[in-house]
C-alpha positions in Angstrom: 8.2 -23.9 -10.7 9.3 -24.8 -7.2 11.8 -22.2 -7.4 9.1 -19.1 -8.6 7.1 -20.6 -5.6 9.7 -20.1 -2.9 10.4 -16.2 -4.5 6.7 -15.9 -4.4 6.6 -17.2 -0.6 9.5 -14.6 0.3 7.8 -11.7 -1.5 4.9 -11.8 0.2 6.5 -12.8 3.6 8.7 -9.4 3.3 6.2 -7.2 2.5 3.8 -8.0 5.0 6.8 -8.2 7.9 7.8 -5.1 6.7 4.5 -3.4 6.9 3.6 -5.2 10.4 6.7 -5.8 12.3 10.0 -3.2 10.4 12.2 -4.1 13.1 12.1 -7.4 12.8 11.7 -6.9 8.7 14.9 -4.9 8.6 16.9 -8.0 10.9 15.8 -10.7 8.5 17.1 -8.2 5.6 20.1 -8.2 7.4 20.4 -11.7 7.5 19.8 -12.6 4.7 21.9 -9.9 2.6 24.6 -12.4 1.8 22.1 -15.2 0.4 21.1 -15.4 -3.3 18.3 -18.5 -2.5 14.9 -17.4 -4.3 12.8 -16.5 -1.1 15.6 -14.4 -0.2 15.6 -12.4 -3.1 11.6 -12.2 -2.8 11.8 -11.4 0.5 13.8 -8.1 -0.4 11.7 -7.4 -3.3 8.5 -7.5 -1.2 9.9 -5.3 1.9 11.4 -3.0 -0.6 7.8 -2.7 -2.6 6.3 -2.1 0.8 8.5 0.8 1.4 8.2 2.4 -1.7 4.2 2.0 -1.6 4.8 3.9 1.8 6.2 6.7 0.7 4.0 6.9 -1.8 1.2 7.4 0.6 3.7 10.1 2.3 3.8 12.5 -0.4 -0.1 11.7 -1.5 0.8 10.2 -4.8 -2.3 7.7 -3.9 -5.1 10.7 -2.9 -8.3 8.9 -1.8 -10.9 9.0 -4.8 -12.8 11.8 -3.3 -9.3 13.8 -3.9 -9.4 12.8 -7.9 -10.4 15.6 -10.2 -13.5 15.2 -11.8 -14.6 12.6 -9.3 -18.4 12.9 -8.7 -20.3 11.0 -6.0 -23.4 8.7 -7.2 -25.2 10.8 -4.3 -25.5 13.8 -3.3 -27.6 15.6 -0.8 -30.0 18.5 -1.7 -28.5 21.8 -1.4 -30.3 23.2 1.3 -31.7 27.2 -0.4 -31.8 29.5 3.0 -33.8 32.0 1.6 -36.6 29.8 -0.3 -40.0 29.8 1.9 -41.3 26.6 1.6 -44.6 27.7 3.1 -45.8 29.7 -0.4 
């Protein structure tokens, strides 16, 4: 369990270094290339996810939800008719 908990520590440590601080993300990768201990390996994993969510975003593979076909707001505003006279 301890062990899961130290992978689970380095995961989320190397995701958010990478997404915060890269060059310092990319020197603890360095560092800890040669080291098969459990946050090192989650440490890589979560860097790695961060980059890959990244790039992702890049090539718009996560659109926002207005982007989504078929998406309908739960609001819309009254189309505005220029050539109704509301004075009739």
């Amino acid at each position: 369990m301890e062990k899961d908990q130290h992978m689970l520590d380095g995961f989320n440590d190397g995701y958010t270094i990478q997404k915060y601080e890269p060059e310092l993300a990319q020197q603890m990768l360095t560092s800890l290339a040669n080291t098969d201990a459990p946050y090192s390996k989650g440490f890589h994993a979560g860097a790695k996810e961060y980059q890959m969510e990244a790039e992702l975003d890049k090539t718009n593979q996560f659109p926002g939800i207005d982007n989504h076909p078929g998406y309908e707001p739960l609001h819309r505003e009254p189309e505005k008719d220029q050539d109704m006279d509301m004075d009739k």
